[in-house]
N, C-alpha and C positions, 0 to 999 in steps of 0.2 A: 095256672088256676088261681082264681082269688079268694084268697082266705076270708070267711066270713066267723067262724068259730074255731075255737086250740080246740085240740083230739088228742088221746094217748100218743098218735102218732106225731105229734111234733114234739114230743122229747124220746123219740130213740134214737139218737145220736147221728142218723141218717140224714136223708133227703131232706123229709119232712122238716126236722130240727134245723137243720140247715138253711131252708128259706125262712121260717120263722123267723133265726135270729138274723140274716141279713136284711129282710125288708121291714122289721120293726126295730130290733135294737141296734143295731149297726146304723142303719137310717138316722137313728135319734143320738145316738151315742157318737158318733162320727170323730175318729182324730187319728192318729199316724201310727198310735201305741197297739187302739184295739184292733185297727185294718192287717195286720200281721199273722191276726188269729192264731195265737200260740197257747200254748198249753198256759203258759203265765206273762204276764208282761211283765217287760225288762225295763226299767226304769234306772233314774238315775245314772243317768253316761253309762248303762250297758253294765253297773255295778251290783242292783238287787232285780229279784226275781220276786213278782208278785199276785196272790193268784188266790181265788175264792172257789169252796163248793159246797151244796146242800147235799143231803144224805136223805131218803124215804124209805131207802130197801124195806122190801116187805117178802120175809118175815124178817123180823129186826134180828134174828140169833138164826145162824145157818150155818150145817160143817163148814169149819174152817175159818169162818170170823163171825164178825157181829157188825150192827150198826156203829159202835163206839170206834172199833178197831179200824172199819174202814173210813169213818169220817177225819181220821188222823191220816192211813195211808195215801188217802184220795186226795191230798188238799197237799202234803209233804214229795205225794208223785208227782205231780203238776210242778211241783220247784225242780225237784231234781230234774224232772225233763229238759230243765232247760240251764243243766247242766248247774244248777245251785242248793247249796249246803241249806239246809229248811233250818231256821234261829228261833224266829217267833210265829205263833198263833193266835188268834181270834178265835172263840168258840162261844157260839148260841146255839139253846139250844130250848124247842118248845115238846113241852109235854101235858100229853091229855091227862088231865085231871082221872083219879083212881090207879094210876100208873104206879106197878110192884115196885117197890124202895130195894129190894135185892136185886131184883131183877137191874135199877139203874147206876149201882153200884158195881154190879157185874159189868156191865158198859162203859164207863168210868173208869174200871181198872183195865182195861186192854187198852182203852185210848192212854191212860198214863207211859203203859209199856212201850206201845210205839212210837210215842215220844222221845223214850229215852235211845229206844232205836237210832234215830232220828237225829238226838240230840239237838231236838226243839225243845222251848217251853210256851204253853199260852198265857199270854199275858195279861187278856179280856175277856172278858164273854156278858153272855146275858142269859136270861132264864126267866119264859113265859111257861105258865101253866094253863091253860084254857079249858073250860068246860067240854064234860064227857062226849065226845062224837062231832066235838072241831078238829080233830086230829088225829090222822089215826097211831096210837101210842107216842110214839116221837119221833120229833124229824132235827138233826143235827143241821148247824151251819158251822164251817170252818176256813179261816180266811189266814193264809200265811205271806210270812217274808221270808229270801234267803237270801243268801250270798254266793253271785256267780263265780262261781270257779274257773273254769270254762267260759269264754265269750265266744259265741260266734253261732250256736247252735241254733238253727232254724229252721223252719218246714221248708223255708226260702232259699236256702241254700245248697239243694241237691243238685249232684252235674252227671250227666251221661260217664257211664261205664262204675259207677261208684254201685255197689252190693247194698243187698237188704236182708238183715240177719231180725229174727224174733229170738225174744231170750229166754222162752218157755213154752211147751206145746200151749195149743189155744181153746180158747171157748170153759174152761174149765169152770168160772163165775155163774157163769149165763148159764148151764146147764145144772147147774148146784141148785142155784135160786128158783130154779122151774119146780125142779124138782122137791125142794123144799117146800114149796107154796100149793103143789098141786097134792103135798101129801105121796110121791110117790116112790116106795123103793125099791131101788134095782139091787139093792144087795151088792155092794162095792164100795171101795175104797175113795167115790167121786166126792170131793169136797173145792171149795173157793181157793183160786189162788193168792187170793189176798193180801200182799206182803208189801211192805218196805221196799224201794225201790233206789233209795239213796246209796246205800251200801257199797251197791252193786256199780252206778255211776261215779263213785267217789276212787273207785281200785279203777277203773279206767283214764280216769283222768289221769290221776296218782303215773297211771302207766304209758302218760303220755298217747293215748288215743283220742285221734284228734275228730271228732263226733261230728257229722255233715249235719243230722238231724234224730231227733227221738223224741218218741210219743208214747205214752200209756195207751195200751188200747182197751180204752174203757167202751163205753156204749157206740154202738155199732160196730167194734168190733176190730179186726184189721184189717179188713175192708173197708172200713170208714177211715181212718190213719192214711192208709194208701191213696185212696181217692183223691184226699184232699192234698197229699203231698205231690201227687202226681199233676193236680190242678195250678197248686200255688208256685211249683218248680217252672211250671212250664215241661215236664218233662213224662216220658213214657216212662214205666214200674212194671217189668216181665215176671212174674213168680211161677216156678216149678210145683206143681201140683201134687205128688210123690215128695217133695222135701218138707210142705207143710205138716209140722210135727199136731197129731191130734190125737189124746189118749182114745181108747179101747171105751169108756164109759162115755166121753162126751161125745164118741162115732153113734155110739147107741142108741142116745137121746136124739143126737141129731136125724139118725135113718127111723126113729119111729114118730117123730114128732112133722119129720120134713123141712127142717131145720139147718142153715150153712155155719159150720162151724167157722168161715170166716169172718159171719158178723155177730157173732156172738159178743157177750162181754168177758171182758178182763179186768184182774182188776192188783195184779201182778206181775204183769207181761209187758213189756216193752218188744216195740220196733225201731231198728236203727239202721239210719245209713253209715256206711263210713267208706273210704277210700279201699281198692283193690291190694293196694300195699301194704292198708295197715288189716286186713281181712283177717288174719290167722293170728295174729296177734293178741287182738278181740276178742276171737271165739277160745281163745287159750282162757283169758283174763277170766269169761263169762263164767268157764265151765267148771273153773276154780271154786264157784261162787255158788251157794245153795241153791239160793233163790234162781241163778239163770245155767242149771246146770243141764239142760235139755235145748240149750241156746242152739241154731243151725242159723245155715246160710237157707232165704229161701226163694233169693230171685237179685235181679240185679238193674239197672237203670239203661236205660236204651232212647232211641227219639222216635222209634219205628210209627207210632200215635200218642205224641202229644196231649198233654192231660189224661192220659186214660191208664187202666191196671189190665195185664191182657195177663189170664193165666193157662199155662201150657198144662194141659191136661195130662193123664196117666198113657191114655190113647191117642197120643200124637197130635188131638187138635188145639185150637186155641179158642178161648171167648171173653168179651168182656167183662171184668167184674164190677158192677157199678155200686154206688152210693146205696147201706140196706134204705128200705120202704116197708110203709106199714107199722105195725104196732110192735112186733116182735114181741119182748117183755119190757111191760112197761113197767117201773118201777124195780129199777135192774140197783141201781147205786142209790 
């Protein structure tokens, strides 16, 4: 189909997004670095890890983070995915004119915190103001560098018989933000998983875990991570349907909304390959770890169909999981 007009649906991290940026910006952009499509590009002899993102979420404060907080962990998760210690940042950042002074202070000071998480500093930034109704309140840009720790990690580098463990049940972002925006409460404990993701990469290295590949599943979800891993591998991704960890509130949203908890967002969740041998090792290291202490094994690498995510259902059968579609939530990150 040929694009005549952008739609919500070419940024949900899906299909839609997916052709967008390959038949315009990939097209124009064209070189060795972006054709990799990695969470950041590795520059430099394979020594820094570099890597840009915008922030819109709407509503900008929602349990469990804020705009601030995540436009530090979103931009410091992309580094560490690719197995590098997050150093420095860029931060712009535009805000509509009338915008509460407390209110961006409060923003301000969680993005500080995750820094030091992080133990990043930003070193630049910028600061547009624009008249009331160019914007709606504020939208963050954050652009980092780090330092690979780990070389080798890539979506490119997954091989038959290697496992696929997530580090957190899922959809927990995605189902927060609806819920927030829609004004709706279920009366629970549902908020953003939103966190720091370094931490957690840095005790596996440390531990000698030698990382096939890993991805933040942010927009689209893990279902979108797999797809594409499954694509760029060349290889089949089998997941057990029964192992996928999904809390009690985000099953809820998801059965009265009609919603798949696997293309939900995240926005503290990682998915990881790693080798059979180093499996229990891994999931030891994870579960040591706050942030990935619901970590499971949830499927494993096969050739059985080539590019594709086949998941084994509760009741014995199988189907394909394909790339999400449509709008989903738009203005998820």
């Amino acid at each position: 189909m040929t694009m005549t007009n952008i739609t919500l649906a070419h940024g949900n991290g899906g299909q839609e997004n997916n052709e967008l940026i390959t038949k315009i910006f990939y097209k124009a952009f064209k070189n060795d670095i972006l054709a990799k499509s990695e969470d950041a590009a590795v520059i430099e002899n394979g020594n820094l890890a570099f890597s840009t993102d915008s922030f819109t979420v709407s509503p900008i404060e929602f349990p469990g983070s804020n705009i601030g907080k995540l436009s530090i962990c979103g931009t410091c998760n992309d580094l560490a995915m690719m197995g590098a210690s997050p150093k420095y940042l860029t931060c712009s950042v535009i805000i509509e004119e009338g915008f509460d002074v407390k209110t961006l202070k409060r923003l301000v000071s969680s993005m500080e915190e995750e820094l030091k998480i992080n133990g990043a500093v930003v070193v630049s930034g910028d600061t547009k103001v624009v008249p009331k109704g160019s914007v709606d309140k504020i939208f963050i840009n954050t652009t980092g560098i780090g330092e690979i720790k780990q070389k080798g990690i890539s979506s490119n580098n997954i091989q038959e018989d290697d496992v696929i463990l997530v580090s957190n049940s899922i959809g927990k972002h995605g189902a927060t933000i609806f819920a927030a925006r829609e004004g709706i409460d279920f009366s629970t404990n549902l908020k953003s998983d939103c966190a720091s993701l370094w931490p957690v990469v840095e005790k596996l290295i440390d531990e000698n875990i030698q990382i096939r590949a890993l991805r933040d599943a942010t927009r689209g979800g893990v279902s979108a991570v797999l797809n594409e891993w499954a694509k760029q591998s060349d290889i089949c991704i089998e997941i057990e349907e029964e192992k996928i960890p999904v809390c009690d509130e985000v099953n809820g949203v998801c059965e009265l909304l009609g919603f798949e908890a696997l293309s939900l967002a995240n926005e503290g969740t990682f998915v990881m390959a790693v080798s059979k041998e180093q499996v229990s090792k891994a999931l030891e290291i994870l579960k040591s770890m706050q942030t990935s202490k619901e970590a499971v094994v949830i499927g494993e690498v096969t050739s059985k169909h080539k590019g594709k995510v086949v998941l084994n259902t509760a009741w014995g059968t199988q189907r394909f999981i394909d790339l999400p579609t449509g709008e989903l939530l738009p203005r998820i990150c």
